[in-house]
DOTIVEX-552299 format. One line per field, with one value per residue (C-alpha): residue in one letter; chain; x, y negated, z negated. Coordinates in steps of 0.2 Angstrom, whole numbers, m for minus. Layout:
residu <- (a,...)
chaine <- (A,...)
X <- (X,...)
Y <- (Y,...)
Z <- (Z,...)
This chain:
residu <- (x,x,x,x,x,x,x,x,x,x,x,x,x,x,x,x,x,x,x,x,x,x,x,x,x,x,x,x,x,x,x,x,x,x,x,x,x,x,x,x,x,x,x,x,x,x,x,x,x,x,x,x,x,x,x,x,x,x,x,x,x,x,x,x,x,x,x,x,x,x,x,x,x,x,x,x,x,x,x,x,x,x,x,x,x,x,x,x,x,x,x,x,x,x,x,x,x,x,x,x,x,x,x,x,x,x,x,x,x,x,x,x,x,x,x,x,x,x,x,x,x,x,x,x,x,x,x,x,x,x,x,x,x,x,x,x,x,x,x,x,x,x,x,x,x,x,x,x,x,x,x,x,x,x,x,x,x,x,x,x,x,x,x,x,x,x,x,x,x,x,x,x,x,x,x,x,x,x,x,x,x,x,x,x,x,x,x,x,x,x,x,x,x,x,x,x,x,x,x,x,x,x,x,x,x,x,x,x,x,x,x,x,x,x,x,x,x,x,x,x,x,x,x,x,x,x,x,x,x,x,x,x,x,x,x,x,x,x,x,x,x,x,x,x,x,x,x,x,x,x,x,x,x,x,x,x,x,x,x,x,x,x,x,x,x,x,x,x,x,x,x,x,x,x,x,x,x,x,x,x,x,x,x,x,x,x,x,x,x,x,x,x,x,x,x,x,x,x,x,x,x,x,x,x,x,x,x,x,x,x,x,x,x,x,x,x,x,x,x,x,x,x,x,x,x,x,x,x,x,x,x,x,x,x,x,x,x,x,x,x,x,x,x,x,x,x,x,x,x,x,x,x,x,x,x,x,x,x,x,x,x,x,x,x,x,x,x,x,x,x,x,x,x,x,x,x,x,x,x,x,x,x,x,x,x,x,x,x,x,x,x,x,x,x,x,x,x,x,x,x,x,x,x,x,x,x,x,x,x)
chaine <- (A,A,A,A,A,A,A,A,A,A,A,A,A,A,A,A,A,A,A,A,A,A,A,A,A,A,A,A,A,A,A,A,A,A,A,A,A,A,A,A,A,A,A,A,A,A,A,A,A,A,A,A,A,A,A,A,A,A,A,A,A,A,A,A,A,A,A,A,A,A,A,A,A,A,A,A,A,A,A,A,A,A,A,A,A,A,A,A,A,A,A,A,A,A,A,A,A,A,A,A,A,A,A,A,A,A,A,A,A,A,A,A,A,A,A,A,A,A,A,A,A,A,A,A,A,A,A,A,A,A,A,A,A,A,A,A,A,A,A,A,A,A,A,A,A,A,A,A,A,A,A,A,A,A,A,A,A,A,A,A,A,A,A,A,A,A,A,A,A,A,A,A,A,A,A,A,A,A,A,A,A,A,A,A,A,A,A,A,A,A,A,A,A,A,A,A,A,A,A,A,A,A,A,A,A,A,A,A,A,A,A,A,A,A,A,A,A,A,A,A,A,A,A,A,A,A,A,A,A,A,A,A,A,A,A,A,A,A,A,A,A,A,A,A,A,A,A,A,A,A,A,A,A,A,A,A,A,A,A,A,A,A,A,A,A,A,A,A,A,A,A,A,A,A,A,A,A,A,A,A,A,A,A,A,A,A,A,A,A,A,A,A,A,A,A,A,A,A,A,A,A,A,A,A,A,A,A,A,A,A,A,A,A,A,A,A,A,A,A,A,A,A,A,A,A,A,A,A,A,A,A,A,A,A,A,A,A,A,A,A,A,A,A,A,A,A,A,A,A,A,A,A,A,A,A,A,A,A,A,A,A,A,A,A,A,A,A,A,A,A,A,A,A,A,A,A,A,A,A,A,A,A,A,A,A,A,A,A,A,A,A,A,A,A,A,A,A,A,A,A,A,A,A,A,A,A,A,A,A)
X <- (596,608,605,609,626,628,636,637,651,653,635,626,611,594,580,563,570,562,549,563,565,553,536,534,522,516,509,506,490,485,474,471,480,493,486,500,490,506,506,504,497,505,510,522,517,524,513,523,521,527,540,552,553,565,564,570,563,564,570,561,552,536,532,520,507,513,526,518,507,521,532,517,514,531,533,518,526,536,525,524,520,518,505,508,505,515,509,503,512,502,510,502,486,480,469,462,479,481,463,466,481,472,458,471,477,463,455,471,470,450,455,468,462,478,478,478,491,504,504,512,509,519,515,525,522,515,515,499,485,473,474,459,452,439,455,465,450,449,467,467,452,459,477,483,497,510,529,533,528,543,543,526,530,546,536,521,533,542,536,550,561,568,568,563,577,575,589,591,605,606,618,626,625,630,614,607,605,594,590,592,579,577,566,570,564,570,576,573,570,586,596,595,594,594,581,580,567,558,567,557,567,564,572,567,585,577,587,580,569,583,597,587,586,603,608,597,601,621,618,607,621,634,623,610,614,629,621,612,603,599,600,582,577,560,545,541,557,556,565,560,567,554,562,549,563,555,571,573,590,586,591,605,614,623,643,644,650,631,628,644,640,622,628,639,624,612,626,630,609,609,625,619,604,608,622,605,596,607,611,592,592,582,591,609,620,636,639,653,661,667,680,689,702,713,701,701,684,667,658,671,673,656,654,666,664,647,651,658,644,631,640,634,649,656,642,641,661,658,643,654,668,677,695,692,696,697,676,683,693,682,670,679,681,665,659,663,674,690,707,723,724,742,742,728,731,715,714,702,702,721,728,736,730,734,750,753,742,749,745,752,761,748,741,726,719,718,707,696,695,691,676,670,668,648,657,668,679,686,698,703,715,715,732,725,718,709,692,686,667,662,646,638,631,625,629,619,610,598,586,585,579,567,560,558,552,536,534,515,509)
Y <- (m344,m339,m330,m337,m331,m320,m334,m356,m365,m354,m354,m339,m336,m329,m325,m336,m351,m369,m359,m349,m361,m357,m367,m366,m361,m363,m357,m357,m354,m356,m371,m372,m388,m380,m370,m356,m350,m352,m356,m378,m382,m378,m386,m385,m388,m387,m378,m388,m405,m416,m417,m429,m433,m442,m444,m455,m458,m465,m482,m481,m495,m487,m475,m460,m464,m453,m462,m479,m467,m457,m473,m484,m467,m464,m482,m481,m463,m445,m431,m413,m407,m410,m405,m405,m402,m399,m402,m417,m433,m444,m459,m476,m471,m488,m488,m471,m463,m471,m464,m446,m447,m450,m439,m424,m427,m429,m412,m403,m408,m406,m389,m384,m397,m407,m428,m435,m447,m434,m426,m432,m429,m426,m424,m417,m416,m427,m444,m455,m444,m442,m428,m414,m417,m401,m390,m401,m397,m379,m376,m382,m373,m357,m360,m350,m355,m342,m340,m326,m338,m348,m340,m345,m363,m366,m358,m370,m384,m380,m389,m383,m376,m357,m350,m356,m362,m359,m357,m354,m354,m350,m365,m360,m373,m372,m369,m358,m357,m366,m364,m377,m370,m380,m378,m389,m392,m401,m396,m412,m433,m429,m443,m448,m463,m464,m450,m433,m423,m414,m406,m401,m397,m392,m387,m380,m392,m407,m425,m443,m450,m464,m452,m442,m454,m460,m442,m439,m454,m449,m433,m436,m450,m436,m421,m423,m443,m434,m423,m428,m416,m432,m447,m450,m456,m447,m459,m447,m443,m434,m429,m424,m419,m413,m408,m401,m395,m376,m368,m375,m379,m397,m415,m414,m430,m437,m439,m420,m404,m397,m414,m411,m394,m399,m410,m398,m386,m401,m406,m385,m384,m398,m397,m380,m382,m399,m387,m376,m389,m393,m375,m375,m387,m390,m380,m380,m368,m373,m381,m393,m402,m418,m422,m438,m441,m454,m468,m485,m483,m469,m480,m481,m460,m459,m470,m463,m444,m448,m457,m443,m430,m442,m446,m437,m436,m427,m413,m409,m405,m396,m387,m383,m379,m395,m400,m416,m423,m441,m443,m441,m454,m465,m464,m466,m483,m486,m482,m499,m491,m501,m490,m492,m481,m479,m472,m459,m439,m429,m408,m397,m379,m378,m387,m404,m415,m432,m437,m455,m461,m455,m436,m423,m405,m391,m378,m385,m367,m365,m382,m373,m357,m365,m374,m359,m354,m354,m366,m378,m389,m406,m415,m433,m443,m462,m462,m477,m475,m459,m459,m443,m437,m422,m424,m412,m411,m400,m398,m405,m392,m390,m383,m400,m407,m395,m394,m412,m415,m404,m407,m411,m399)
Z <- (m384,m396,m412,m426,m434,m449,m457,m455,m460,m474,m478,m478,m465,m472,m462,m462,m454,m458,m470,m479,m492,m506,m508,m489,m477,m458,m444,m423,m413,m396,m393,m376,m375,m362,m347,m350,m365,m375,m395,m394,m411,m430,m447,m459,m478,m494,m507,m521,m526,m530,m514,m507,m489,m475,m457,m441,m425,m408,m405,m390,m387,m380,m393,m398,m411,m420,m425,m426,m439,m450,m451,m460,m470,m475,m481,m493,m500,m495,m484,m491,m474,m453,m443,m424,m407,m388,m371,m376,m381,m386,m378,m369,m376,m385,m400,m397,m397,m415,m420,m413,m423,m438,m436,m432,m450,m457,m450,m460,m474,m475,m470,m482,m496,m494,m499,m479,m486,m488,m471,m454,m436,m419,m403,m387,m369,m355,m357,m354,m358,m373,m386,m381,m396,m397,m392,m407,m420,m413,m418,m434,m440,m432,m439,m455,m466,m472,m477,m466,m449,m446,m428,m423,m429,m418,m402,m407,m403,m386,m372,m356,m371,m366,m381,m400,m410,m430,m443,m463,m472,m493,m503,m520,m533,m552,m556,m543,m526,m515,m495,m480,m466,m446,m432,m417,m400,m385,m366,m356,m361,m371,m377,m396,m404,m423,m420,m410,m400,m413,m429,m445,m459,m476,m492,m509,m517,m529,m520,m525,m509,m506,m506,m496,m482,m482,m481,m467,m459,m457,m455,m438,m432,m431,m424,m414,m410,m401,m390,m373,m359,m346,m354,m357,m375,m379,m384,m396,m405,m424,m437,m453,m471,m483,m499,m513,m529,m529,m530,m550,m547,m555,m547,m534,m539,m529,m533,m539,m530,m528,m520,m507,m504,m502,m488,m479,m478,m469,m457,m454,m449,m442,m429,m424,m420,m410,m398,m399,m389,m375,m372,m368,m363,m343,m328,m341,m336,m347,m364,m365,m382,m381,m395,m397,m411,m415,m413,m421,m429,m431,m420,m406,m407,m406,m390,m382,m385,m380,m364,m356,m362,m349,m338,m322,m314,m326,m330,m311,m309,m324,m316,m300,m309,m301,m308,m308,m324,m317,m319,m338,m337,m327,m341,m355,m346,m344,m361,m369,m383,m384,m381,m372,m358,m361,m374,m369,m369,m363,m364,m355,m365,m368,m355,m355,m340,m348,m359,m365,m350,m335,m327,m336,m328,m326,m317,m309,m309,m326,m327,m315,m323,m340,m331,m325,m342,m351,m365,m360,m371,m369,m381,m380,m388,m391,m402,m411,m426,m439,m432,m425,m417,m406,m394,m385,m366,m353,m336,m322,m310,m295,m307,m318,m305,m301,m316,m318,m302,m302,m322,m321,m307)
């Protein structure tokens, strides 16, 4: 995985990742859940009340309980905190699913005297299989909460993941400063939808829960809803934005600068860490960027940026280093977005290979070179409108399948 850059958008990064912003604490242990002996159970809380929270989820039809669980609970009222578990999902598991959910809760915050009603619960892993409770139990009496364990929290999460994937950066406001922290995971079932694999984020800023949400919401649709490892829509999707005002900085409001560069912090945190999941993502080799331009509308960008990042034609010529820039074109087509082909222009790194609908002159071997290349680029014009989106995608290797197809043994 790639460490995290000295500095974001402008933004400077701090160390502590999602528990650098004050108020915060966490912790992993080893629960016994996965048969690696790896860290599979941990929490995030804020010390501070009262807090503000926002999250989105899966659209998945079959979903965890978790989900079912923290969307009734965030209807009542906003979080302070997430417990959580990996290498088990939670999923297809009926009535006991939903009470093992409960009871997961409920041992937390009998553990670290919290009200059960503020906290959440995720799970991740193998679908169609109840929680081990003992081992669940186990884990939360043995697990201790601190600000210096942001580490332990991202490892606690990954399931096939390579690496953990946590950042932090510091925002200056007018009056004060106040941190953005992330910790993401997500290799494989990879294709968002209003939601993401796992992402916990907190902040020490003080946002009204409605802005909060709204904020969130846009923020996800252009980051990690533009990204996809294989297409798969995870039953257990989550993203979360808990927000607990410990920084003193007063209500972010929204209209004001503080409010816009309270904005352009989330979307830096949150774009970075959603390129972080596909470059870790299962058996990816290469990164590509998809940006289209000059469409008519977001939502036509967006569909078509994100067309090209699944399709699998496109990730396995990017994976060989194939020239073959008509799979782009082929599913741009097939995306549904509305364009004229005529009018379309397409780059691959620096080099032309549409204009104005018709094959441009190039040197194929640059193409190829390009492709060759650990980040790829690809830039597409519609000529038809404002609109603008970038998506992210990983190639397409032996070693996916692999993965996938010995996932439970």
């Amino acid at each position: 995985m790639h460490e995290p850059p000295a500095e974001l958008d402008g933004f400077r990064v701090v160390p502590g990742g999602t528990l650098a912003p004050r108020g915060f604490v966490g912790g992993g242990v080893t629960a016994g859940i996965k048969a690696t002996g790896a860290l599979d159970l941990g929490a995030i809380l804020s010390t501070r009340t009262p807090c503000q929270s926002a999250a989105t989820f899966t659209t998945n039809r079959v979903c965890g309980a978790s989900v079912t669980v923290n969307k009734e609970r965030l209807a009542k009222g906003p979080a302070r905190g997430i417990v959580f578990n990996s290498g088990n999902s939670n999923v297809f598991t009926g009535a006991r699913g939903r009470a093992d959910a409960l009871a997961f809760i409920d041992a937390f915050a009998g553990r670290f005297d919290v009200p059960a009603d503020e906290m959440l619960v995720a799970s991740t892993g193998v679908i169609g299989f109840h929680l081990p409770m003992p081992k669940i139990l186990a884990g939360v009496e043995a697990l201790e909460l601190t600000p210096d364990a942001s580490e332990a929290v991202a490892r606690a999460m990954m399931t096939t993941d390579i690496g953990p994937k946590t950042l932090a950066i510091e925002v200056p406001l007018s009056t004060g400063t106040i941190r953005i922290g992330g910790a993401a995971k997500g290799a494989g079932m990879v294709h968002p939808n209003m939601a993401t694999m796992f992402v916990f984020m907190t902040t020490d800023a003080e946002v009204a829960g409605g802005t909060l949400q709204k904020l969130l919401s846009a923020t996800v649709a252009d980051s990690f809803n533009l990204l996809s490892i294989d297409g798969d829509q995870s039953t257990s999707d989550t993203a979360l934005l808990i927000a607990n005002g410990a920084s003193g900085t007063g209500l972010t409001r929204e209209g004001t600068a503080d409010f816009e560069a309270f904005t352009r912090a989330l979307q830096a945190v949150c774009r970075w860490l959603a390129q972080e999941i596909v470059r870790g993502g299962e058996g990816v080799t290469k990164v590509f960027a998809v940006t289209v331009r000059g469409a008519s509308d977001d939502a036509t960008a967006r569909t078509a940026a994100r067309a090209v990042t699944t399709s699998s034609l496109v990730k396995t010529a990017i994976h060989g280093g194939d020239p073959n820039w008509g799979r782009i074109v082929m599913a741009l087509g097939n995306s549904g977005a509305v364009f004229d082909p005529e009018l379309l222009d397409i780059w691959i790194g620096d080099t032309q290979v549409v204009k104005q609908g018709a094959p441009a002159v190039y040197e194929e071997a640059l193409v190829a070179e390009h492709f060759r290349q650990a980040d790829v680029r690809i830039e597409v014009a519609l000529n038809q409108g404002e609109a603008n989106a970038t998506a992210w995608g990983g190639d397409l290797s032996a070693e996916y399948v692999a993965i996938n197809a010995e996932y439970m043994t």
